[in-house]
C-alpha positions in Angstrom: 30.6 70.5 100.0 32.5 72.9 102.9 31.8 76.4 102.5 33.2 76.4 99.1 36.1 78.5 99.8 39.2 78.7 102.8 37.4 78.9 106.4 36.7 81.9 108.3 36.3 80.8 111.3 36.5 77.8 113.6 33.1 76.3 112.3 33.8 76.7 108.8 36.9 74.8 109.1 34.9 71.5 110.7 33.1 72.2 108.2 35.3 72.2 105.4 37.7 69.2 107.3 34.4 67.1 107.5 33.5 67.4 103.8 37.2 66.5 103.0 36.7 63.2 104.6 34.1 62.2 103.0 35.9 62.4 99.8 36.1 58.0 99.4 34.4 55.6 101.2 37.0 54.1 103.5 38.6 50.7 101.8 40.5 48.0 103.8 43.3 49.1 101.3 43.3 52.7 102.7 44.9 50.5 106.6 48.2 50.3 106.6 48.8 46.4 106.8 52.5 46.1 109.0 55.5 44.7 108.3 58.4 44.6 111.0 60.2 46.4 108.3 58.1 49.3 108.0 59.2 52.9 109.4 57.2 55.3 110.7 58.1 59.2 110.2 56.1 60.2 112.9 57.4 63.9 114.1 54.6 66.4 115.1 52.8 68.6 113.2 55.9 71.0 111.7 58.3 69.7 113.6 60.6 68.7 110.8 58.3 65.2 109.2 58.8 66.5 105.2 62.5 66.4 106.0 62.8 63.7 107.1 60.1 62.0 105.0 62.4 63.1 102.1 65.7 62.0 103.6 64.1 58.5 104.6 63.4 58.3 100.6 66.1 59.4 99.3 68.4 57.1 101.4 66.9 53.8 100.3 66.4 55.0 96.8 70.0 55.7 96.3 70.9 52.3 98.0 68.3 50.6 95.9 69.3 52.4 92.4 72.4 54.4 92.8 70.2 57.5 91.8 68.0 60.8 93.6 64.1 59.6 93.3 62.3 63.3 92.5 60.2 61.8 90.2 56.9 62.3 92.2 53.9 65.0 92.4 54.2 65.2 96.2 56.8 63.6 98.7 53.4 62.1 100.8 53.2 59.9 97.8 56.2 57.8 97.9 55.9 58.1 101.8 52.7 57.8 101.9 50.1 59.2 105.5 47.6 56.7 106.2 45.6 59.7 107.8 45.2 60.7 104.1 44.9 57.6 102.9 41.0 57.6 102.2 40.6 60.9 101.1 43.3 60.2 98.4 42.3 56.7 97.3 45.9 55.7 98.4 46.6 52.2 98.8 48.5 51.5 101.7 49.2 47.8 101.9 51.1 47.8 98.2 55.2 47.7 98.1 56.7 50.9 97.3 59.8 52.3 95.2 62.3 50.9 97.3 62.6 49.1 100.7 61.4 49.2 103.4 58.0 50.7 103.0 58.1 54.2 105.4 54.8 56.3 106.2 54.0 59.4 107.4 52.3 59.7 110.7 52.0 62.9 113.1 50.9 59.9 115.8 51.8 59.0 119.1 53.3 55.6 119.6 50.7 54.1 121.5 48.5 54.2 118.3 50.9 53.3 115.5 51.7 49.4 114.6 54.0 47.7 117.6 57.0 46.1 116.4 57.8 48.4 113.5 60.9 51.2 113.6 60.0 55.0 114.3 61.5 58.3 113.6 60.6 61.6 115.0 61.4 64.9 115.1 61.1 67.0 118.3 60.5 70.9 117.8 60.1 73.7 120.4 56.4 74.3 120.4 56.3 78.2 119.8 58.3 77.5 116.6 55.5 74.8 115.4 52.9 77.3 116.0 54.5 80.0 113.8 55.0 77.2 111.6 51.7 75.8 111.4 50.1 79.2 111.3 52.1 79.9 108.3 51.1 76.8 106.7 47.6 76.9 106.9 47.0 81.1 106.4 46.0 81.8 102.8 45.0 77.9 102.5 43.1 75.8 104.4 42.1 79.5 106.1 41.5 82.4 104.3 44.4 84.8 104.1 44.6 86.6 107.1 41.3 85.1 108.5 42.7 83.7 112.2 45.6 85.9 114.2 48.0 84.1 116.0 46.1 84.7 118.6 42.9 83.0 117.1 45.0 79.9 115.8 45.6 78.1 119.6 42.2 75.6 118.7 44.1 74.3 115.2 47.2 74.4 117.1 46.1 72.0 119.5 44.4 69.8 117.0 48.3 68.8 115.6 47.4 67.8 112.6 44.9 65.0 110.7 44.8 61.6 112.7 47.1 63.7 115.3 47.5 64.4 118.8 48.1 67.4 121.4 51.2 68.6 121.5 52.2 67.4 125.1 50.8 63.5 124.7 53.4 63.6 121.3 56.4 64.7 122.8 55.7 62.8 126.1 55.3 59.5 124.2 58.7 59.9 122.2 60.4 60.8 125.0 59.8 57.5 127.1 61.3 55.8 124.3 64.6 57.7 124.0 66.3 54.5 124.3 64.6 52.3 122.5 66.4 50.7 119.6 63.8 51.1 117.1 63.1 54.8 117.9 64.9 57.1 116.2 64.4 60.2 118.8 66.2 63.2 117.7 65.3 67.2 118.0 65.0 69.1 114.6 67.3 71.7 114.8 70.4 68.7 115.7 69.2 67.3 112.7 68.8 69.8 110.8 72.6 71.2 112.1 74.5 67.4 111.8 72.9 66.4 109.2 75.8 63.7 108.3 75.2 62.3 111.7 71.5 62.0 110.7 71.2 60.3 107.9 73.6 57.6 109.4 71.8 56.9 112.5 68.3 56.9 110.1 70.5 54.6 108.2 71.8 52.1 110.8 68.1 51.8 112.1 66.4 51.3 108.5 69.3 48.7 107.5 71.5 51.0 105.4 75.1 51.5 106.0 75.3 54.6 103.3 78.7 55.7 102.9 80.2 59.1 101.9 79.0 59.7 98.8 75.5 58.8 99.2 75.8 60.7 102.5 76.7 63.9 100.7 73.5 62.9 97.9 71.1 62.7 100.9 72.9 66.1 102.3 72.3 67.6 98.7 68.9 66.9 98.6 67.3 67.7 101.7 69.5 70.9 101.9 66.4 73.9 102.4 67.9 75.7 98.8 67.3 72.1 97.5 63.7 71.3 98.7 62.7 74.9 98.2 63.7 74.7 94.4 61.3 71.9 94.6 59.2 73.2 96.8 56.1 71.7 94.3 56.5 68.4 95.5 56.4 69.5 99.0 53.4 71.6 99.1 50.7 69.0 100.1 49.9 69.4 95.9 47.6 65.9 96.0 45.2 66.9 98.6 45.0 70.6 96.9 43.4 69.0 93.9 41.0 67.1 96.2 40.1 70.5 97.5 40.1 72.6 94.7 37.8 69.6 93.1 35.8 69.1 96.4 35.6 72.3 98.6 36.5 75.2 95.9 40.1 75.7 97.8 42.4 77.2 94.8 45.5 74.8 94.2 47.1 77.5 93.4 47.7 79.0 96.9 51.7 78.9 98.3 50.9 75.7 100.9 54.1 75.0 100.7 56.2 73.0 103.6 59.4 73.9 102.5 60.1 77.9 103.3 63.0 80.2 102.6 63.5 81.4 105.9 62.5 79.0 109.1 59.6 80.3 111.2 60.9 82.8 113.9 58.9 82.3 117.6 60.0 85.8 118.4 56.8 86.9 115.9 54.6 85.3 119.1 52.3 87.2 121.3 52.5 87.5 124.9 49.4 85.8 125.0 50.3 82.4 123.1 53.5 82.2 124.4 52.3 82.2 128.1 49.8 79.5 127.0 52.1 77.5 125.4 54.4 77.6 128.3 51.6 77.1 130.9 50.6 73.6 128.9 54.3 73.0 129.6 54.2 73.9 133.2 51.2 71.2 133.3 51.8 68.4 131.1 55.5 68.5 130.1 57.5 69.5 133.0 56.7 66.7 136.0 57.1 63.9 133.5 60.2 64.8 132.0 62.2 67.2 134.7 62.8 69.5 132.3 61.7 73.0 132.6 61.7 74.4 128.7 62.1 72.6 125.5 65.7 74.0 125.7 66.7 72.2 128.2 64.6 68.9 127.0 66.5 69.5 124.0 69.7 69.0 125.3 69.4 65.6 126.8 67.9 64.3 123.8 70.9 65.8 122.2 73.2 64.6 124.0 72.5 61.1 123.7 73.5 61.1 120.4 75.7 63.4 120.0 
């Protein structure tokens, strides 16, 4: 199925992302059936969702057993993305390890489950696109295959059961004060990390105090998650594709880098696009004429 090898080109990666979801035919456990207790890590495309997919776990499975949970082939197991659910057989409407139940999601919230509680991630969008390039070259694309020049179509495409970059950030943004929206940037998360884990805490039900604190600072620190890096490298759909579309398994698809991706790598080119979807989309919604500056009033709200 595919081309039987990482994509070329734009067509052979339709090709290839068509084939993969064919993998199962779609079963009503593959929906995610909502609870009001459910949380939704729902950061865009590289914007910081393994992070906090792995704090979100490790937090209720230290209040739930006193212990770290690494005891898993791939954090999008335990925190399972019903965008993935089909092609991994996953069922999505079983209890997991500990409460509540989170998933994955790379959604807006117009199209995730009302009523539930939400936390996301907001990234400049030239770091994302180093990011994702990163990600994807020498994997889902052959090494090499798609300059960053070339990579603006995938860019755009944000991810499996995504969105655009712009209808994302705009939907997050009009809930900044909603108290079941956990709206942070990921470089204050990443930089207070304390002062994460307590607000995720307070709005999954979880008071953690200092010491499981420091264990959620421990293990979601990048020397941590990079020691682990194999449960963070996307390792269950790599044996779909190995088995499905000849994609080696063995290929470094890893999430979790040693150094963060630098924008200053971007061409003139991108960067001017990037900043002209801004000019477009972002800017007479929201005031704000950079993610810099967006980025400080989110800040500054919790802060």
């Amino acid at each position: 199925m595919g081309v039987g090898r990482p994509a070329r080109n734009l067509e052979e990666f339709g090709a290839n992302m068509g084939a993969l979801a064919q993998a199962n035919a779609p079963r009503a456990c593959h929906a995610i059936d909502p609870r009001p207790t459910d949380v939704y890590i729902t950061s865009w495309a590289k914007s910081g969702t393994t992070l906090t997919q792995q704090m979100f776990h490790q937090l209720r499975m230290i209040h739930a057993t006193g212990a770290l949970d690494m005891d898993f082939p791939d954090i999008s197991g335990v925190v399972p993305w019903e965008d993935t659910a089909s092609i991994l057989d996953l069922d999505m409407t079983a209890d997991q390890r500990a409460a509540p139940r989170g998933f994955k999601s790379h959604r807006e919230y117009e199209r995730l489950p009302a009523g539930s509680r939400y936390v996301v991630t907001l990234r400049d969008p030239h770091e994302t696109y180093v990011s994702m390039h990163r990600f994807f070259d020498g994997w889902h694309i052959e090494k090499g295959a798609f300059s960053l020049e070339d990579f603006m179509p995938l860019w755009m495409g944000g991810g499996p059961g995504g969105c655009d970059y712009a209808t994302h950030l705009l939907s997050w943004y009009a809930r900044l004060e909603e108290e079941d929206s956990l709206v942070v940037t990921y470089r204050w998360a990443v930089k207070n990390k304390p002062a994460m884990i307590r607000a995720m805490g307070r709005l999954i039900g979880i008071e953690p105090g200092e010491e499981t604190v420091q264990m959620v600072m421990d293990a979601t620190s990048r020397e941590f998650m990079h020691a682990h890096k194999d449960r963070f490298d996307d390792g269950l759909i790599c044996a779909v594709m190995e088995e499905m579309l000849g994609i080696p398994a063995n290929s470094d698809s890893t999430k979790v880098q040693a150094k963060g991706s630098d924008a200053a790598v971007l061409p003139a080119s991108v960067r001017e696009a990037i900043d002209a979807m801004w000019a477009e989309r972002v800017e007479p919604v929201t005031g704000h004429a950079d993610f810099a500056s967006l980025a400080a009033e989110v800040d500054a709200r919790i802060a």
